[in-house]
DRENSEMAR-450704 format. One line per field, with one value per atom (N, C-alpha, C): x, z, y; atom name. Coordinates in Angstrom, 2 decimals. Layout:
# residues N
xx = X;...
zz = Z;...
yy = Y;...
atomo = CA;...
END
This chain:
# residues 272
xx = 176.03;176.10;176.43;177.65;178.12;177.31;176.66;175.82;175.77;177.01;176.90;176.66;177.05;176.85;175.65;174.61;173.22;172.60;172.87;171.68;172.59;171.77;172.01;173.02;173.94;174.13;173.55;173.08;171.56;170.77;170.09;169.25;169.14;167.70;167.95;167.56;167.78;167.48;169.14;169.38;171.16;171.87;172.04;172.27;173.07;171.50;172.50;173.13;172.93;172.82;174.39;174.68;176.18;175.99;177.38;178.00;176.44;176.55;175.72;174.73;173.72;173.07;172.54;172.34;171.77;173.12;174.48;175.61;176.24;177.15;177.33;176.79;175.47;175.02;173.71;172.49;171.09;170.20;169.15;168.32;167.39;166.84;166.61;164.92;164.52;162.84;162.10;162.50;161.05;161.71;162.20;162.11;161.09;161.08;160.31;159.62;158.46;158.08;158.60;158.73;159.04;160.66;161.36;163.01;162.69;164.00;164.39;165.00;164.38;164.78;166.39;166.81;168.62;168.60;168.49;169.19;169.60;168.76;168.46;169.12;169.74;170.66;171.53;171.77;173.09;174.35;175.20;175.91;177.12;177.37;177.70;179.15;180.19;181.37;181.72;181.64;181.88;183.25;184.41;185.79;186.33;187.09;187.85;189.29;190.10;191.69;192.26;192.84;193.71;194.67;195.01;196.62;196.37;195.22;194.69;194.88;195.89;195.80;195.66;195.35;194.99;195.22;196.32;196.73;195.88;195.83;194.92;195.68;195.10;195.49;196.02;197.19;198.16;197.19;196.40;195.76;194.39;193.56;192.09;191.24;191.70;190.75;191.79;192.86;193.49;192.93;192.56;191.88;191.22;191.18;190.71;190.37;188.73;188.13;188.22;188.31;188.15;186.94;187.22;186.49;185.71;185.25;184.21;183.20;182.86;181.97;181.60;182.72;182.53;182.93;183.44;184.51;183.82;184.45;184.13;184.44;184.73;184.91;183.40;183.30;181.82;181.25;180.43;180.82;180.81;181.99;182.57;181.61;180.64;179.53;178.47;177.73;176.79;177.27;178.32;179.25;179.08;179.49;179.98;178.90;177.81;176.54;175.90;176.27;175.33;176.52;177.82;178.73;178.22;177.71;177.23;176.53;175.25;174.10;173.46;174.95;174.34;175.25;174.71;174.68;175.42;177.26;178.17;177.57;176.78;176.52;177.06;177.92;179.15;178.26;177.29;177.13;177.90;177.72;178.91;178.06;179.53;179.69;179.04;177.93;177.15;177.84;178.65;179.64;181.16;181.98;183.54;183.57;185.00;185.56;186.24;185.97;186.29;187.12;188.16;189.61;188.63;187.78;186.90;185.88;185.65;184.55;184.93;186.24;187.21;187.64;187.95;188.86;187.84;186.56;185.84;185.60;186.54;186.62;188.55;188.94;190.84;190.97;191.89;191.64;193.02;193.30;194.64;194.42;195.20;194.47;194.90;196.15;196.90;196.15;195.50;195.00;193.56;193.17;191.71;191.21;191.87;190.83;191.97;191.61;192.60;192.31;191.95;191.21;190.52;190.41;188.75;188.08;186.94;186.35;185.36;184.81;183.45;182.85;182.36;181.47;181.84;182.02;182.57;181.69;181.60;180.96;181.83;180.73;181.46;182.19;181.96;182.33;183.77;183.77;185.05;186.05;185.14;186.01;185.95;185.34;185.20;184.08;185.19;184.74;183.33;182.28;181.22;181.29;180.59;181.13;180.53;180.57;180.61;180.16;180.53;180.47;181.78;182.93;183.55;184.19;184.20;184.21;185.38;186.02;186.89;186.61;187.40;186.96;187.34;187.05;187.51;188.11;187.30;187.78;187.43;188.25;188.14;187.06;186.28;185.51;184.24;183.40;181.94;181.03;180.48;178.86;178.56;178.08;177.74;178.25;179.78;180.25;180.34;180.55;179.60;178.29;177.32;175.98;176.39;176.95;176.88;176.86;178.01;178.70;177.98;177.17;176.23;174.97;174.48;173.70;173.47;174.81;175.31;175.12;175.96;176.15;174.68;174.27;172.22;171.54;171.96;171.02;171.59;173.18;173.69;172.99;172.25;171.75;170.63;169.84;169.09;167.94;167.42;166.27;166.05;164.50;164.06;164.68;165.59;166.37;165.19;165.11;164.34;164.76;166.87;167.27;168.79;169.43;170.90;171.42;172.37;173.38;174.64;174.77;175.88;176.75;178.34;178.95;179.62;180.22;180.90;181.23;182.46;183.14;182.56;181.79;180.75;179.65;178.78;177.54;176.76;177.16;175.91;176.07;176.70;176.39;176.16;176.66;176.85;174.72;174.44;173.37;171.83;172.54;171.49;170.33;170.90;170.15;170.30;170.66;170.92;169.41;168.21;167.42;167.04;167.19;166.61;167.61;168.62;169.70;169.54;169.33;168.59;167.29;166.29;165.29;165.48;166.34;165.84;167.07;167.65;168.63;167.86;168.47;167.76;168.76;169.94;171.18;171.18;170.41;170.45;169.00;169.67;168.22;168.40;167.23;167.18;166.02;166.20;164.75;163.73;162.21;161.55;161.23;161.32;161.27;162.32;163.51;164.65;164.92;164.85;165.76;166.92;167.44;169.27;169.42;169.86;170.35;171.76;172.06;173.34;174.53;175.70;176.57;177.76;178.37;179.92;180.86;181.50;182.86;182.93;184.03;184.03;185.47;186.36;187.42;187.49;186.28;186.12;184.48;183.99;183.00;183.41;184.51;185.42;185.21;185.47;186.28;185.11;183.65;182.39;182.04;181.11;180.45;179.67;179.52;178.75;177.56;176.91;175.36;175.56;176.89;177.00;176.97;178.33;178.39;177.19;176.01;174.33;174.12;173.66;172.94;173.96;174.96;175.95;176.51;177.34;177.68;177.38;178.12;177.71;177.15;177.69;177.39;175.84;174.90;173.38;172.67;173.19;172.68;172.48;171.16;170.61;171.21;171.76;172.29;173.72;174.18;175.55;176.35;177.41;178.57;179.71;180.39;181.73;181.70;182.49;182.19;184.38;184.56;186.05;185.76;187.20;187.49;188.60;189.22;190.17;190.57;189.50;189.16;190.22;190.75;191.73;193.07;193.72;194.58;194.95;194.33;194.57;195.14;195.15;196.18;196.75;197.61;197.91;198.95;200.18;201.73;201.38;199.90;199.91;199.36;198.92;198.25;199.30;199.99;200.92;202.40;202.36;203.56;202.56;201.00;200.24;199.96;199.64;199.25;200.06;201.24;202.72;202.54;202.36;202.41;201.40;199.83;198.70;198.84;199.32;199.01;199.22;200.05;200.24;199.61;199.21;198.65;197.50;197.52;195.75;194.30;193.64;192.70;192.00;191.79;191.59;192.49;193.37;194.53;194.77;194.66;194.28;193.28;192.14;190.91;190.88;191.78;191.93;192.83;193.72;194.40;194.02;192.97;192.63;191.28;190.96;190.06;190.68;191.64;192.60;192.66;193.30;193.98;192.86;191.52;190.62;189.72;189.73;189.46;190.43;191.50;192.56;192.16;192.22;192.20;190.78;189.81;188.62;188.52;189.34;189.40;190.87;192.03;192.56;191.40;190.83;190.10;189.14;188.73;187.58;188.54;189.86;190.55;190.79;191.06;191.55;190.82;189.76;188.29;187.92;188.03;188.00;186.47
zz = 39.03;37.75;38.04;37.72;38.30;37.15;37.38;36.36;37.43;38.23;39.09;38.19;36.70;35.72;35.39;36.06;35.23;36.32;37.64;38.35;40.09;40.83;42.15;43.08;43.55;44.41;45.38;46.31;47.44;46.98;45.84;45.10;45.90;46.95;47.88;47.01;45.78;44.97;44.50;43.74;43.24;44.42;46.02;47.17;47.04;46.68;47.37;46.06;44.90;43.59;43.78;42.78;42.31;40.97;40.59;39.01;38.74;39.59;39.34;40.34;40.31;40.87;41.21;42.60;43.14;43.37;42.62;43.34;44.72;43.82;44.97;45.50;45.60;46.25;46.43;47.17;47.12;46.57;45.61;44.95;46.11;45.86;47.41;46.92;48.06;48.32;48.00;48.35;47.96;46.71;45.47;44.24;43.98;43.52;43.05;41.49;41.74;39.89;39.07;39.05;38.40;37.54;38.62;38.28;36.54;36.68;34.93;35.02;33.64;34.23;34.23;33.27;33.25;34.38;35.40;36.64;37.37;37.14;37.96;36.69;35.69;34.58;34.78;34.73;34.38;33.32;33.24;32.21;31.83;30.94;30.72;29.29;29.37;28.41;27.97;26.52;25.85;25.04;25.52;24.89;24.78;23.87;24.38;24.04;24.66;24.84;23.92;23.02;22.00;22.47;23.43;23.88;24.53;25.46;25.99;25.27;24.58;24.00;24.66;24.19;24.94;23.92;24.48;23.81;23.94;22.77;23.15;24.35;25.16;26.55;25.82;26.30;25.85;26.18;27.50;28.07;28.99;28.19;28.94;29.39;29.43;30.15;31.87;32.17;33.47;33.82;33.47;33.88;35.05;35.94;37.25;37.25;37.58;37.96;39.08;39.76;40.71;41.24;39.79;40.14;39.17;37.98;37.17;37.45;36.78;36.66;38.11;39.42;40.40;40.68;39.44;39.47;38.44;37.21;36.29;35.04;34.73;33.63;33.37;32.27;32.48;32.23;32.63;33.05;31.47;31.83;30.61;29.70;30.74;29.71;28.84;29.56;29.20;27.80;28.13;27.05;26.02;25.83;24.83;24.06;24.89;24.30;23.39;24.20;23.54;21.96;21.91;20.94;19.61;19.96;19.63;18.58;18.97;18.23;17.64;17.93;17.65;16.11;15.47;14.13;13.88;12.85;13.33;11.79;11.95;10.72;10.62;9.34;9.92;8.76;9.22;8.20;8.19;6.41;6.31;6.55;7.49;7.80;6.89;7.47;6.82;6.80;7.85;8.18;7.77;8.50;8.16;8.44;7.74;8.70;9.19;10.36;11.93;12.13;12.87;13.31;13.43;14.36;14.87;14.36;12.99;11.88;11.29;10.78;9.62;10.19;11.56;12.01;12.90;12.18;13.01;12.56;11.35;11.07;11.16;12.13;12.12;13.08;12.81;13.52;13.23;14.48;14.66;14.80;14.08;14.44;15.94;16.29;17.35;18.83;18.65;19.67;20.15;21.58;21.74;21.96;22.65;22.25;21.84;20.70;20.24;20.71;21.97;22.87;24.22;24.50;25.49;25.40;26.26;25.91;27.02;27.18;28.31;28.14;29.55;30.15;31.00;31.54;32.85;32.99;33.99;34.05;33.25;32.66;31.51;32.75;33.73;34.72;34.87;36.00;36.56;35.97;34.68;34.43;35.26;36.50;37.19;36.31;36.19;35.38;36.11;35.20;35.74;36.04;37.07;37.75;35.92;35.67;35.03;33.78;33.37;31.61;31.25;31.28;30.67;30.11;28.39;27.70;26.90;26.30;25.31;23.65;23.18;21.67;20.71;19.87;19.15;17.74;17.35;15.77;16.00;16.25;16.13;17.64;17.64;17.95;17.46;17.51;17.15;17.86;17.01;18.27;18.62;18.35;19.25;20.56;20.62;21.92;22.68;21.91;23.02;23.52;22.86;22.51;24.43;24.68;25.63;26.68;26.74;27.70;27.93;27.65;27.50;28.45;27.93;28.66;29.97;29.98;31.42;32.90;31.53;32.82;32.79;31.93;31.82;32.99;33.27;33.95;35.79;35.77;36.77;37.79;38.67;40.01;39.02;38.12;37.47;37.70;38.61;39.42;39.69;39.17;39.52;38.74;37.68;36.64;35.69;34.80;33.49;32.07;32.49;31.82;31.86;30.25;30.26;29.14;29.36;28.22;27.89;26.96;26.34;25.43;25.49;24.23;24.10;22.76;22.03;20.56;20.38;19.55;17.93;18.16;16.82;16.87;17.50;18.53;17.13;16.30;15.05;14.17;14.60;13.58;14.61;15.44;16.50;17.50;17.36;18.37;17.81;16.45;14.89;15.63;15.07;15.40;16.70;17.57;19.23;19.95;19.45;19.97;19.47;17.85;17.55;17.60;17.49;18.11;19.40;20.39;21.96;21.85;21.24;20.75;20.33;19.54;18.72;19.45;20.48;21.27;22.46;22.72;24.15;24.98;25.03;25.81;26.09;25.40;25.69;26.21;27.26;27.84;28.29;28.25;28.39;29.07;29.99;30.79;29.28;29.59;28.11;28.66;29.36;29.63;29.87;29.47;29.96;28.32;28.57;27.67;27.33;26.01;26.22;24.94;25.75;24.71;24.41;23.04;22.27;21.80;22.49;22.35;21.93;21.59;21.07;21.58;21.97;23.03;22.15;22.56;21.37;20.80;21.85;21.04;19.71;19.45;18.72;17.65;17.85;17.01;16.55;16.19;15.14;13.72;14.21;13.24;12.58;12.64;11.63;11.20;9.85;9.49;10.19;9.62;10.54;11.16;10.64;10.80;12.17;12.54;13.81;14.82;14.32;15.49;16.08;15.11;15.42;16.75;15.93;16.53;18.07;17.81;19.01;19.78;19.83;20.23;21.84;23.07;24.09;24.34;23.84;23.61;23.64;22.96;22.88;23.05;23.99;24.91;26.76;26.38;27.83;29.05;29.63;31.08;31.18;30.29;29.92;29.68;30.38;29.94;29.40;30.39;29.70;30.25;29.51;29.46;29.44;29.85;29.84;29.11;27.84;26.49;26.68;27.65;28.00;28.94;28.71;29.80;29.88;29.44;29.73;29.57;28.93;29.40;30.22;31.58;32.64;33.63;32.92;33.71;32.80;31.90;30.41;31.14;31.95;32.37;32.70;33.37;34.08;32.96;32.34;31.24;30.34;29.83;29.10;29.86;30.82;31.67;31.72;32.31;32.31;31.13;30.24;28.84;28.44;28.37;28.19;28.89;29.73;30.66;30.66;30.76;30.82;29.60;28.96;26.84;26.85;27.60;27.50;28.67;30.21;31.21;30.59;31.49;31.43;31.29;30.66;30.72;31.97;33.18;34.56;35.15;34.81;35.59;35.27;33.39;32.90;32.97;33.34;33.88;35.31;36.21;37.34;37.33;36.97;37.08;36.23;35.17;34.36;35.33;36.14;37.36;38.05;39.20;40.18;39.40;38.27;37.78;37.39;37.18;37.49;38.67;39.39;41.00;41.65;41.27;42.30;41.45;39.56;39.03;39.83;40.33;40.86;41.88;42.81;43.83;44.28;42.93;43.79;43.13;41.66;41.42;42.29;43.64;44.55;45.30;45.97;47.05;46.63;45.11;44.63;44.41;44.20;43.74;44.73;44.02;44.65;44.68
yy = 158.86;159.57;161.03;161.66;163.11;163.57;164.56;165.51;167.11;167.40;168.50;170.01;169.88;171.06;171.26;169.80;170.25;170.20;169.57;169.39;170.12;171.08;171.75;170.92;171.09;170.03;169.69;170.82;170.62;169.80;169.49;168.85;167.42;167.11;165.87;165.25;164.60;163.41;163.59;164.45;164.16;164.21;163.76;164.05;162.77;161.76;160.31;159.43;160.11;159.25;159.01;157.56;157.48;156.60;157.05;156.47;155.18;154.19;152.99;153.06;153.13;153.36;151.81;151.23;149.63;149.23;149.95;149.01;149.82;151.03;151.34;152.69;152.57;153.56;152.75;152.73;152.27;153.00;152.45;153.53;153.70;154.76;155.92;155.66;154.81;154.40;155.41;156.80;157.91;158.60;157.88;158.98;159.44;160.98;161.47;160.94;160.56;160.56;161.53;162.51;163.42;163.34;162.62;162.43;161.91;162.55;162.06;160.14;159.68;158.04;157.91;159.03;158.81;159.13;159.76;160.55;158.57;157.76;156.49;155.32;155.85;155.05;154.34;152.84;152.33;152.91;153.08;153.99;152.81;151.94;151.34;151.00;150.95;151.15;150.03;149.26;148.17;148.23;147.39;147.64;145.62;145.89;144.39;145.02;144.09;143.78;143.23;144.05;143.05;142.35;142.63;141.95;139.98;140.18;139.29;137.74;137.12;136.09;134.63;133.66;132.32;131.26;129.86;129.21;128.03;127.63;126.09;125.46;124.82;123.77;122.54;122.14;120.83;119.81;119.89;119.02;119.59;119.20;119.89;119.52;117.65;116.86;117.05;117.48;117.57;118.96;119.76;121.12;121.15;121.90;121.71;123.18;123.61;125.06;124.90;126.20;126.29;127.64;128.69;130.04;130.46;129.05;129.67;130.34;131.56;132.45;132.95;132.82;133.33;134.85;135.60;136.85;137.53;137.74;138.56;137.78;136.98;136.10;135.18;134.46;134.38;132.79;131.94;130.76;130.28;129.20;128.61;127.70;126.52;125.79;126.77;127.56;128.12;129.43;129.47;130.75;129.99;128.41;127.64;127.53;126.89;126.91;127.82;128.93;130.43;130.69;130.42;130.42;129.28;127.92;126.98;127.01;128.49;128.25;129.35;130.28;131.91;132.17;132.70;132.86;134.13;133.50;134.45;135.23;136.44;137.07;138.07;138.78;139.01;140.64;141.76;142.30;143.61;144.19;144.99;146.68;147.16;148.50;149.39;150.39;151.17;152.58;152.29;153.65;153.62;154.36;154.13;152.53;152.00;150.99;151.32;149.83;149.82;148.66;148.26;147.54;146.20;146.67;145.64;144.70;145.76;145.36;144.13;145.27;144.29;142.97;143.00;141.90;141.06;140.80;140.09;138.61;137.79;137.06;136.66;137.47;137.16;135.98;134.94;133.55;133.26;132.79;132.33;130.61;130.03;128.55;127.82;128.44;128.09;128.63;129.49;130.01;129.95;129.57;129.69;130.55;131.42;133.14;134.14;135.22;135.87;137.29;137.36;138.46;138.44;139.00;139.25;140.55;140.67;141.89;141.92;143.00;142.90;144.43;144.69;145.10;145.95;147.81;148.43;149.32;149.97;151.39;152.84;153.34;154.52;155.20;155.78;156.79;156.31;155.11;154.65;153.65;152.70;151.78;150.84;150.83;149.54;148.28;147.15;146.16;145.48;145.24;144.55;143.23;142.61;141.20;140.20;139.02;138.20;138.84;139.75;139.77;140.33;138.97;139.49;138.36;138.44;136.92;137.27;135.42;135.87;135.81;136.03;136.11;135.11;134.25;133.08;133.69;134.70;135.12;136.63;137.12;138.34;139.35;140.64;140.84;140.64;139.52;139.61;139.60;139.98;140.31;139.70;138.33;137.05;137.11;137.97;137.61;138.78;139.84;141.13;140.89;140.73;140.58;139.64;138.81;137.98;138.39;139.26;140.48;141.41;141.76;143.14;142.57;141.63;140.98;140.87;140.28;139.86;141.14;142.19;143.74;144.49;144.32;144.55;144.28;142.61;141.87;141.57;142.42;142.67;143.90;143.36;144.33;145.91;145.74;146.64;146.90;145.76;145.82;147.38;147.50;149.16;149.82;149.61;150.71;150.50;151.81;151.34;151.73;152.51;152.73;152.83;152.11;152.02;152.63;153.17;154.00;153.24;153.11;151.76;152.59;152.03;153.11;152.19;151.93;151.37;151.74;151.42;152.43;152.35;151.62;150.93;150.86;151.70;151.77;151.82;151.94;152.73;151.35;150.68;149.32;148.31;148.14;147.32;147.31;148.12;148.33;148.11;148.19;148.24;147.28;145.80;144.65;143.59;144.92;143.91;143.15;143.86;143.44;142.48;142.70;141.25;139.67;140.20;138.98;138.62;139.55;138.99;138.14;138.76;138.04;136.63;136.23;134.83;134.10;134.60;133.49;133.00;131.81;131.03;131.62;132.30;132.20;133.88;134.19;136.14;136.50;137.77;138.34;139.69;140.47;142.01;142.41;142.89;143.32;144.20;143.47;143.83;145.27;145.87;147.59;148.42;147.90;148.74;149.12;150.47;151.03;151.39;150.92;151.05;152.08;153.13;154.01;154.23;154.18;154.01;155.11;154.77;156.01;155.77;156.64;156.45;157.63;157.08;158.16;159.39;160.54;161.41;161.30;160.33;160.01;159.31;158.60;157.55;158.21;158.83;159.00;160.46;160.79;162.50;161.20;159.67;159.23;158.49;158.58;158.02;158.99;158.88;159.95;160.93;161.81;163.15;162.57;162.14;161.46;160.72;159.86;159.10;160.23;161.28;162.39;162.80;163.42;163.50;162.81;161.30;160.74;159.83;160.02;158.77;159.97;161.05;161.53;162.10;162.07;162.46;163.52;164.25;165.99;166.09;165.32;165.42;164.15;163.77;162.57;162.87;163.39;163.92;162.64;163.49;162.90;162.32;162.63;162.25;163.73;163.38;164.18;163.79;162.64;162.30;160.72;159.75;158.49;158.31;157.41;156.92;156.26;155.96;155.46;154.59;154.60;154.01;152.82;151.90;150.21;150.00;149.65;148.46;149.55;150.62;150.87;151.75;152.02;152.50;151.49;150.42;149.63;148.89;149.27;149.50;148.21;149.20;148.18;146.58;147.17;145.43;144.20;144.94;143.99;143.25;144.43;144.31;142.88;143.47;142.37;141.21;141.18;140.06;138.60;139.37;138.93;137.73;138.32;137.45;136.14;136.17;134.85;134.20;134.84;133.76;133.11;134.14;133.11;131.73;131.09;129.46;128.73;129.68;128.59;128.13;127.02;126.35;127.36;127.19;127.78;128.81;127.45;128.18;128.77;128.54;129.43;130.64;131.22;131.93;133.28;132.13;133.25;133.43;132.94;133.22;134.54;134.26;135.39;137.07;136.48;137.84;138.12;137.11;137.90;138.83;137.92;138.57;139.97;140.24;141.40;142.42;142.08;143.07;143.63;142.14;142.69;143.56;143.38;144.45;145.93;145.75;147.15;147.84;147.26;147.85;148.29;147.45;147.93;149.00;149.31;150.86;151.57;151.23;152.76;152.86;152.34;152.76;153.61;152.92;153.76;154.77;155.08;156.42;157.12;156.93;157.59;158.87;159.80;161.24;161.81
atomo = N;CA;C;N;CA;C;N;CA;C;N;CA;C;N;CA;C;N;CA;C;N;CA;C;N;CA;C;N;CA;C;N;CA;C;N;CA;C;N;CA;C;N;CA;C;N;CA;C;N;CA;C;N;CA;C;N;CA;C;N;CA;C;N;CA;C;N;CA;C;N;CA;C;N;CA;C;N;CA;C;N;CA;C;N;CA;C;N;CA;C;N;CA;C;N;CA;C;N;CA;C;N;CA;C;N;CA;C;N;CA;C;N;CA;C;N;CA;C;N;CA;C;N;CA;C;N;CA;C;N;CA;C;N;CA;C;N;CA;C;N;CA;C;N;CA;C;N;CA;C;N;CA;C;N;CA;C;N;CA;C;N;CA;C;N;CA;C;N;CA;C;N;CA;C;N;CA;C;N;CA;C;N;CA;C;N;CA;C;N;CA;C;N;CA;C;N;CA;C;N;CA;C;N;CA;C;N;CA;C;N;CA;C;N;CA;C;N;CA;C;N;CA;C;N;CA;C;N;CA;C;N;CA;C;N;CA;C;N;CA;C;N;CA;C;N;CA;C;N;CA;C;N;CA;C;N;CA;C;N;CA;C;N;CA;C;N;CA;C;N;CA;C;N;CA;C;N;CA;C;N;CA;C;N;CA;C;N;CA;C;N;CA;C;N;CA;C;N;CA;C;N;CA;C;N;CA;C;N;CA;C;N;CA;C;N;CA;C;N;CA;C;N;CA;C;N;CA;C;N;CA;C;N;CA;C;N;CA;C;N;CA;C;N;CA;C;N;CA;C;N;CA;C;N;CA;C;N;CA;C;N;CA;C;N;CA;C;N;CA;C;N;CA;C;N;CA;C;N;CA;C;N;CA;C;N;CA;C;N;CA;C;N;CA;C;N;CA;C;N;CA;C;N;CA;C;N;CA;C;N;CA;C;N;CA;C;N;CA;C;N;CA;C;N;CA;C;N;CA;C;N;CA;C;N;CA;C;N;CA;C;N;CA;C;N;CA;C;N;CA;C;N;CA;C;N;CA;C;N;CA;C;N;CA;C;N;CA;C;N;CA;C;N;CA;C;N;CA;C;N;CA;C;N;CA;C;N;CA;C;N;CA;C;N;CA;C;N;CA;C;N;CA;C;N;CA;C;N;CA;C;N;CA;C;N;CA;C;N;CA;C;N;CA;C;N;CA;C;N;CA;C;N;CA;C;N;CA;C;N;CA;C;N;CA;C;N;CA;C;N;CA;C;N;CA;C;N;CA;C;N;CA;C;N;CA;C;N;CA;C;N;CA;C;N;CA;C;N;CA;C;N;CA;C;N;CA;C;N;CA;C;N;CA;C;N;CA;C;N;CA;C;N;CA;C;N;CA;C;N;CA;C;N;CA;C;N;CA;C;N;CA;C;N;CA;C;N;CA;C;N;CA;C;N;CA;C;N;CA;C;N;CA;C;N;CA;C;N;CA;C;N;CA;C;N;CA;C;N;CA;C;N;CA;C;N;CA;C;N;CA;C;N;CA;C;N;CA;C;N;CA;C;N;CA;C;N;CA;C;N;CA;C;N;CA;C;N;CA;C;N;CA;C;N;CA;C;N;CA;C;N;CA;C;N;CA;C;N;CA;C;N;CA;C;N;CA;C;N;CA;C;N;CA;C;N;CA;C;N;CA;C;N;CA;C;N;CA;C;N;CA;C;N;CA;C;N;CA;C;N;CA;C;N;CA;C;N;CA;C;N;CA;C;N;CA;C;N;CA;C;N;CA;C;N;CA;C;N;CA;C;N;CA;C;N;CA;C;N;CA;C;N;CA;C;N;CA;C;N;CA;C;N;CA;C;N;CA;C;N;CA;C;N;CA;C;N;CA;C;N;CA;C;N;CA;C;N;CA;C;N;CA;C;N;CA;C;N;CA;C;N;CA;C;N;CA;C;N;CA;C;N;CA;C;N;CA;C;N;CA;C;N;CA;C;N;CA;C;N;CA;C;N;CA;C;N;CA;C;N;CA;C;N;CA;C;N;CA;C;N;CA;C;N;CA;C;N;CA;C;N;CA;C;N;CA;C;N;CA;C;N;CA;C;N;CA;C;N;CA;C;N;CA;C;N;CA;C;N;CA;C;N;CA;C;N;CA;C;N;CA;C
END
């Protein structure tokens, strides 16, 4: 977590910290009690891909996995299930409308997912390993709600706190707990706190009241969050998209793996 404007750089606790703290860096055996719990925060960025389309399979009893839920895509039975039985309640915007709001009942009949979406770190954009799902009708929460989960319950051990942004954080975050609550298929460490944010590209455009309360600007331990998931590798997606739209399912999520394992790994080599 870079916070070099607020905290010394000598500082032997901000010495060894990084962006994620348990991934790539180790949380450091003698913290001080005293540390702030953000300094030791997951920082977490919720976006989906409009482009990402998926055609129903001609044939889906010949389907052959090979890499379910071994990458970043998220395993296909247990997704279905949690889709199955979770209750698409679709309630209306207390704030502006949102692309995402509105279009959370848009359904293509031809298509099996008319999206994807997940889970990255706010800092780098590096995508989190298995929360990253596709969308049947639109963006709904049922299927963030899945994704979120997932990057929650990814390596948090010893965290006791996460910062989440999404461009709808003020409607979207409302009733996350109690939708985690009454699912068999969702889970949240019962002491981790997730505090709720909205980029500042994206929260000029809700009422003042969001700016208040979502805004980075007055969200201790935060400075700046990337708004931009998926198009920092805008070309590849774009040339990508085109082509998975008709493979097989697995072949599909193989390759929308491949294409985020490589995006993760230049932004490490490039990573200054």
């Amino acid at each position: 977590m870079s916070e070099e404007g607020r905290h010394p750089a000598n500082s032997p606790s901000f010495a060894r910290l990084a962006c994620q703290p348990g991934i790539n860096a180790p949380l450091p055996a003698d913290r001080n009690v005293d540390d702030p719990s953000w300094l030791y925060a997951r920082s977490l960025v919720m976006d989906g891909n409009f482009k990402a389309e998926h055609l129903h399979p001609t044939h889906p009893e010949d389907e052959v996995w090979l890499t379910d839920s071994q990458c970043f895509m998220v395993a296909k039975d247990r997704y279905k299930a949690h889709l199955a039985v979770a209750n698409d309640v679709v309630q209306l915007s207390e704030c502006n409308n949102h692309q995402a709001v509105n279009q959370a009942n848009a359904s293509r009949h031809k298509l099996e997912a008319t999206r994807i979406g997940g889970c990255a770190c706010a800092c780098h954009s590096c995508f989190v390993p298995h929360s990253i799902v596709d969308f049947q009708k639109g963006e709904r929460q049922m299927n963030m709600d899945y994704a979120l989960c997932h990057a929650l319950g990814h390596n948090t051990d010893g965290l006791s706190q996460a910062f989440t942004f999404c461009n709808i954080n003020c409607q979207y975050n409302k009733y996350f707990r109690h939708r985690v609550n009454k699912s068999l298929y969702l889970n949240v460490p019962s002491d981790m706190e997730i505090i709720p944010g909205i980029g500042l590209w994206h929260v000029h455009g809700h009422q003042d009241k969001c700016y208040v309360w979502y805004t980075l600007t007055f969200i201790t331990g935060q400075l700046r969050s990337t708004e931009k998931l998926w198009r920092l590798c805008g070309h590849l997606w774009i040339s990508l998209s085109p082509t998975a739209r008709g493979m097989s399912t697995p072949h599909q999520q193989e390759c929308l793996d491949y294409q985020m394992n490589d995006s993760n790994f230049m932004k490490m080599i490039h990573m200054s």
